[in-house]
N, C-alpha and C positions, 0 to 999 in steps of 0.2 A: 722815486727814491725815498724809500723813509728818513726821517731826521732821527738825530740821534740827540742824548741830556749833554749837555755841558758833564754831570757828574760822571757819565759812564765814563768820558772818555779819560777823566783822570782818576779812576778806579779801574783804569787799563780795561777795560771792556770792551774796548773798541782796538780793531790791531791798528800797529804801525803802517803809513803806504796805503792804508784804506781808502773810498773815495767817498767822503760822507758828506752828509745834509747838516747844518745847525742853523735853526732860529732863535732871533733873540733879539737884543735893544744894546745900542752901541754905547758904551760906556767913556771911552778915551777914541780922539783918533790922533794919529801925529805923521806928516810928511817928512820924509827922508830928503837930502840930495841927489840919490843914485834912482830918481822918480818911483820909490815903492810909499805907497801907503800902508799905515800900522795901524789895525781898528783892534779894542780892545772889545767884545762882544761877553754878555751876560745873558740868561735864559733863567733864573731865580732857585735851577734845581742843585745848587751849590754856591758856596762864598769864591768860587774862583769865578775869573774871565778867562776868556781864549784868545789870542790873540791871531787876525786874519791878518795876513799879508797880503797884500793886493797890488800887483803891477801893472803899473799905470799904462804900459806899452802893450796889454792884454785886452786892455777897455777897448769898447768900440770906436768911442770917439772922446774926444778931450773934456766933455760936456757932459761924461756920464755923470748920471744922479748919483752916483758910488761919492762922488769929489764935494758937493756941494751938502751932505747931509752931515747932520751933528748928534752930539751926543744926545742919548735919547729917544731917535730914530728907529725904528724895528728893521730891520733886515733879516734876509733870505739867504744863507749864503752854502755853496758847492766848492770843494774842495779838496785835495790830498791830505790826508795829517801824518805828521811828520815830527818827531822831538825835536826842539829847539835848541840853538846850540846856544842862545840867552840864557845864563846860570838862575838868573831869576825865575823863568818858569819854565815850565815841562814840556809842552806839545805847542804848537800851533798849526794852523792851517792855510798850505798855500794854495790861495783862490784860484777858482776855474771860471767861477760864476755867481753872483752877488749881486742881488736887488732889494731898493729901499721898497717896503711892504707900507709904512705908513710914517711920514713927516712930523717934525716939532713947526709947529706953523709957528710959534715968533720964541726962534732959537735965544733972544738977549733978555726972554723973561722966563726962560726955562727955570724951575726954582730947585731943580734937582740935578746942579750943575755936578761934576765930578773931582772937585773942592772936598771937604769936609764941614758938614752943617751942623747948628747946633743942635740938640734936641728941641729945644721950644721951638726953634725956627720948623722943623719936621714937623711940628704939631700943627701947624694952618696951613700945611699939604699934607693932609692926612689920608687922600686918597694920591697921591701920589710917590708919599715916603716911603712904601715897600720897594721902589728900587733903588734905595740905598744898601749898603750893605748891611749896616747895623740893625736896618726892620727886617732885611730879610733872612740873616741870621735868626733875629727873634724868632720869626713869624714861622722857621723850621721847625725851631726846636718845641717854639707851643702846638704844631704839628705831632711832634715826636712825642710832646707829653699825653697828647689826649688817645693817638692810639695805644702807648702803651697803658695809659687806665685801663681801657676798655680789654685790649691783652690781658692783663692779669688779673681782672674779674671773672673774665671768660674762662682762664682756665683754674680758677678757684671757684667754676661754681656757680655765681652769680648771676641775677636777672639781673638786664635793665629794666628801667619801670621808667614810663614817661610821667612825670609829676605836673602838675595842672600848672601854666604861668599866671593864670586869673584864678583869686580866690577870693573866699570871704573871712578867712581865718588870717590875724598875726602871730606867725606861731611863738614869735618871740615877746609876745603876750606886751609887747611895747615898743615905742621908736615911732617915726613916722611913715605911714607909704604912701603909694604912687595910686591914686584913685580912678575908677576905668570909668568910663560917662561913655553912652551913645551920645551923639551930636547929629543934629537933621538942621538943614536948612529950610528956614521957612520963605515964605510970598516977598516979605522984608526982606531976604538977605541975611537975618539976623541968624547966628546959630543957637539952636535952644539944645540942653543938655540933659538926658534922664538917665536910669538905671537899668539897661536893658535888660538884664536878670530879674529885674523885678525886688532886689536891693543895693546896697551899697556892698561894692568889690573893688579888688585890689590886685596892681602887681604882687606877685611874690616874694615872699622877702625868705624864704626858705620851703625846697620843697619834702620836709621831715615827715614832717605830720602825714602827709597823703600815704609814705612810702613806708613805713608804718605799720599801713593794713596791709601791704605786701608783703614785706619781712614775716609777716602771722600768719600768712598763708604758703608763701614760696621759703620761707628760713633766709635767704641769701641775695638780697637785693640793696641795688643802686639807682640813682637819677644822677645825672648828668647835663646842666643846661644854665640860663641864664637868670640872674633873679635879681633885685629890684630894692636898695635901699633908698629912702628920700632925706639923709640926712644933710645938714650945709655945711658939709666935709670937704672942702677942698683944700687937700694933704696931697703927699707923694704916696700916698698908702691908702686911700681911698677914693671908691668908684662912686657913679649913681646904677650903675649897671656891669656886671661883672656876674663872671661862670665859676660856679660851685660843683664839686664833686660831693655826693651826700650818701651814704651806705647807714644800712641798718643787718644787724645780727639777730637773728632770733637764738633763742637758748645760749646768749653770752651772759656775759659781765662785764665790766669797768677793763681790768686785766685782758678778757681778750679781745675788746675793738682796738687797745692799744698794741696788741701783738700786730693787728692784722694792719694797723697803719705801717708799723716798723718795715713789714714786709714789701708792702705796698710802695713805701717811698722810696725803698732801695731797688726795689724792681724798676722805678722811674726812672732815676738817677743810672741804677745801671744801664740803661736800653738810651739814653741819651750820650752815655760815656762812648758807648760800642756802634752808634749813629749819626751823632751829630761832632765827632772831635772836633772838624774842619772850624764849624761855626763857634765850639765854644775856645780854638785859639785864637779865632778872632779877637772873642772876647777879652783875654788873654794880654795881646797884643793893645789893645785899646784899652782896658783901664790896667796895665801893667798889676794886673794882680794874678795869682796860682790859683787859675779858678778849680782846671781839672784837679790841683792836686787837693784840693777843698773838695770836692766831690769823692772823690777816691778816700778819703779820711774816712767821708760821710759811710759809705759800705762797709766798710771794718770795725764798726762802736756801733752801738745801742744808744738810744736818745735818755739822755741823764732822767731819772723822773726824781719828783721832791715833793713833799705835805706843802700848800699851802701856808700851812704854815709855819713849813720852815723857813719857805721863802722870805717870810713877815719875819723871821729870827735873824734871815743873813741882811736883810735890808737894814734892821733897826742894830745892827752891829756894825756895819759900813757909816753908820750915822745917816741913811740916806731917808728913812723916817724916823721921828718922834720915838724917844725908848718909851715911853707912856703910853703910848697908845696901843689901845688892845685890840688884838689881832683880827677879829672878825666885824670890827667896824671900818678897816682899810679896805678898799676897792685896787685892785694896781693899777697905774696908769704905767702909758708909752714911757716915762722916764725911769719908771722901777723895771719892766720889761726891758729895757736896756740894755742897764746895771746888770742885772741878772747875768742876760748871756751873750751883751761883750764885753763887759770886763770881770765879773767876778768869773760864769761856768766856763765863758769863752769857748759856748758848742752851743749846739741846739738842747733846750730842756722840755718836760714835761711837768707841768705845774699840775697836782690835781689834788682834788677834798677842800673845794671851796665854801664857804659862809655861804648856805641858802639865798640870802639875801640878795647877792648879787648877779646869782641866775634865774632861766625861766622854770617856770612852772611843770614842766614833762621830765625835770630830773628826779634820778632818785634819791630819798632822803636814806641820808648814812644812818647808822647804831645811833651816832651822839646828838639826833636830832637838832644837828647846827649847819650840819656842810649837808654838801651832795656829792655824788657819786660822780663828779665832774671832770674835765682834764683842758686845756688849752695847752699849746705845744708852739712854744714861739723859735725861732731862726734870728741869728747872728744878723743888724744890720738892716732886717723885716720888722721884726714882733711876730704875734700871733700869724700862724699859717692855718691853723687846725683849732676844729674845738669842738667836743665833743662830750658825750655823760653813759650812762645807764641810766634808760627810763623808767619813769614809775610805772611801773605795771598794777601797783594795788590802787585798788578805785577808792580807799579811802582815804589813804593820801596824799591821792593826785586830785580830787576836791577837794581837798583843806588848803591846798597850795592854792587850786583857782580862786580861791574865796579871799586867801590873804594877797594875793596879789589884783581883787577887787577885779578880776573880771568875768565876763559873764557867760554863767557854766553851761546857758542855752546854745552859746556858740560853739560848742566843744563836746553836742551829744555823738555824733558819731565818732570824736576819739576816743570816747570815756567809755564808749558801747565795746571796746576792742580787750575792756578788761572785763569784761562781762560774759565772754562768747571764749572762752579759753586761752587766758589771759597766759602769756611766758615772759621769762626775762630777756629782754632785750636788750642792748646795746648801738649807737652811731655814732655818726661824725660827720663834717662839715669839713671840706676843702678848699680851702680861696686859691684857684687854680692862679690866676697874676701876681699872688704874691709868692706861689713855688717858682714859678718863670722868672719873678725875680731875685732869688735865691739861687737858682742856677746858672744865671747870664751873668749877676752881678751889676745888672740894670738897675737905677735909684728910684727911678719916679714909674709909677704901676701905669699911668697915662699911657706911657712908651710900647706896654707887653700886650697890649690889647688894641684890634685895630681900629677902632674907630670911639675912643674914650665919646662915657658919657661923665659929665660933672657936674656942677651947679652951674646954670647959665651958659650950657654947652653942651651941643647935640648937634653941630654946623654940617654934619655929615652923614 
C-alpha cells in the first residue's frame, strides 16, 4: 500500500472510509479509560498532526511495542480515515495496524519533548529542532521561497549561472573573509598549510562580479547559493554563512533593477500566501500578530523610494542627527534604518543616490559626481533585505574608483576587460534570503531561518 502526506489528507485528497498508509514520528500520546489509545502523529509535509486511535483490544498482546513507545518514535501506521467528531480537528485514523519503525533510546533526555521550547534552547539541537513545529513551519516556507525565485526567473527569462564559492577577488573591495589553505599532514602529525591555487583565495563574500560576464553575454542572469562574510557580528541579523539571491540586467538602469525587485518580491510573497497559509497562521497564533494581513498590504503598494538625501532631511528633523551636519559625510546606521521605517514611513522604503564614499567601487557614478547610482531597500523590524546599484560600465571611471579606494587594479583585469569587449549598461542586486524569511514569519533572530547557523565561534553542526 502506498502512504499517503499528512497534507493530502487534510486538503481532502484522500476520500473519507479510505484504507490508508501514513508514516511519521509520534508527537503526543495519551490513554483513555475505555482502553483506547490517542497518538498524535506528524510526517513534516504540514503544521497539522493526525490523530491515530488505537484499540488496545485490537493489539496482539498487552506488550505491544504500540503501548511502550514515546514521543518522538517513528511509526508505521494502517488504518481507515474517518472525520472526527472532536471539534478540534478534522480527520483521524482508526488503526488496523501500527508498528514502531525506530525508538527514542533514552525517552527522559529526549530534548524535543512536546512542551513548547525556547528558541535558544532549539539552538544546541539544531539537528534535531525541525520537528518542532516552529522550524518546520520555517523550514516550509524557506522551501516555498527558493522555488518560487527560481519560478519567476524561469519564466522571466533568465539564466542561472553557478558563481564560483572560492575566489581571489573582494568584490566589496573590503571587510574581512574566510581564507581557503590546503592542509596535508606530515611524518610529525603536524598539519602544514599552503595555497593550493598557487595564491591566496577566499570564500565568497558575493558572487556579482563572476555573473557579470554573464549578464554581457546572456542579458538575463542570476546566481543563487551560499556566501561567506568573516565579520565578529554576532547580532540577530547577522550570519557567518548565509544564501544570497544575486541577479544582474544587461541594457537596464537604476529604475529598472528596482521594477524588477518590485515584481519579484510580490511574486514571493504571493506564492507563499496561496501555499504556505497553514504555516504562516501558525505564525499568527504564536507571536499574536497579522502576519498574513501584512503580507497582503505588502501586494497592493509599491515600495516608498526616497533621495538619500532626503532621508538625511527627515532624520535631521526628527532631531535624530545633528542639524549641522552635512549630508554626505553621514553613513546610516541600524538606528537611522529603524526610525525610517517603523516609525516615521511605517512600510518598507527604498533609499537610493548615495555619497560615493560609502559604497563599492563597481557602482555607477551619478551627474553630481558625489553619489552613485545605488539603492538599499530595508523592511519594517529587519533593516536592509536588498541592496543594489547600476554599474560602472565606463572603464574610466571604474579605474579612478579602484585607485581611490587604494586597491589593486591587477586584481580586477578580467572585470575591467568586460568594458573593453562591448561594454552595456547594466544593472543588480543582492538578496539576503534569511532576512526575507524573516520578514515573512515574523521570526527575530536570522539564527532560527537557516538550518544549521554559522556565527562567531559556532559551527557545532
Amino acid at each position: 500500500m502506498k502512504s499517503v502526506s499528512i497534507k493530502d489528507i487534510f486538503k481532502n485528497k484522500i476520500l473519507i472510509n479510505s484504507i490508508v498508509k501514513v508514516q511519521g514520528w509520534i508527537k503526543n500520546k495519551r490513554n483513555s479509560k475505555s482502553n483506547l489509545l490517542f497518538i498524535d502523529v506528524y510526517d513534516g509535509s504540514c503544521v497539522n498532526t493526525l490523530q491515530i486511535i488505537v484499540n488496545k483490544n485490537l493489539l496482539v498482546n498487552k506488550n505491544h511495542e504500540i503501548i511502550k513507545s514515546t514521543p518522538g518514535c517513528s511509526v508505521y501506521v494502517e488504518g481507515r480515515l474517518v472525520s472526527s467528531l472532536n471539534t478540534k480537528q478534522k480527520f483521524e485514523i482508526h488503526m488496523y495496524k501500527i508498528n514502531v519503525i525506530g525508538w527514542v533510546k533514552k525517552p527522559d533526555l529526549y530534548p524535543m519533548s512536546s512542551k513548547r521550547h525556547s528558541m535558544e534552547h532549539l539552538r544546541n539541537f539544531a539537528h534535531l529542532r525541525p520537528r518542532t513545529n516552529i522550524i518546520g513551519c520555517i523550514s516550509r516556507i524557506r522551501s516555498s521561497v527558493f522555488y518560487s525565485i527560481h519560478d519567476f526567473f524561469h519564466k522571466n527569462n533568465y539564466h542561472w549561472v553557478a558563481s564560483p564559492i572560492i575566489t581571489s577577488l573582494n568584490t566589496e573591495g573590503a571587510g574581512d573573509m574566510f581564507s581557503v589553505k590546503y592542509s596535508k599532514k606530515k611524518e610529525n602529525k603536524k598539519l602544514t598549510y599552503k595555497n593550493f591555487f598557487g595564491k591566496e583565495v577566499f570564500l565568497t563574500v558575493s558572487g556579482q562580479l563572476s555573473i557579470e560576464a554573464y549578464a554581457c553575454a546572456l542579458s538575463k542572469v542570476y546566481t543563487f547559493g551560499p556566501i561567506f562574510r568573516a565579520e565578529n557580528s554576532n547580532t540577530t541579523r547577522h550570519l557567518s554563512e548565509f544564501w544570497m539571491l544575486e541577479v544582474e540586467l544587461a541594457f537596464s538602469n537604476l529604475n529598472n533593477i528596482i521594477e524588477v525587485i518590485q515584481k519579484m518580491l510580490k511574486y514571493i510573497i504571493n506564492f507563499i500566501l496561496q501555499n504556505n497559509k497553514n504555516d504562516l497562521r501558525f505564525f499568527e497564533k504564536t507571536f499574536h500578530d497579522n502576519i498574513i494581513n501584512k503580507l497582503k498590504n505588502f501586494l497592493e503598494t509599491n515600495i516608498k523610494r526616497i533621495n538619500y538625501k532626503d532621508a538625511i532631511k527627515i532624520l535631521k528633523e526628527n532631531k535624530i542627527i545633528e542639524k549641522d551636519s552635512i549630508y554626505l559625510d553621514i553613513e546610516l546606521n541600524l538606528d537611522h534604518e529603524k526610525f525610517l521605517v517603523d516609525k516615521y514611513f511605517k512600510q518598507p522604503i527604498i533609499i537610493q543616490n548615495y555619497p560615493k564614499s560609502f559604497k563599492p567601487f563597481y557602482m555607477r557614478i551619478n551627474s553630481d559626481k558625489k553619489t552613485v547610482a545605488a539603492f538599499d531597500i530595508l523592511f519594517p523590524k529587519i533593516g536592509e533585505i536588498i541592496g543594489g546599484s547600476q554599474r560602472e560600465e565606463r572603464i574610466l571611471y571604474l579605474d579612478k574608483r579602484i585607485q581611490e579606494l587604494k586597491l589593486n587594479i591587477n586584481d580586477y583585469t578580467w572585470y575591467r576587460e568586460l568594458r573593453f569587449y562591448g561594454t552595456v549598461p547594466h544593472s543588480g542586486f543582492g538578496l539576503g534570503l534569511e532576512r526575507l524569511i524573516m520578514y515573512i514569519t515574523g521570526i527575530k533572530n536570522i539564527k532560527d531561518v537557516i538550518p544549521f547557523p554559522r556565527t562567531p565561534k559556532n559551527a557545532n553542526f
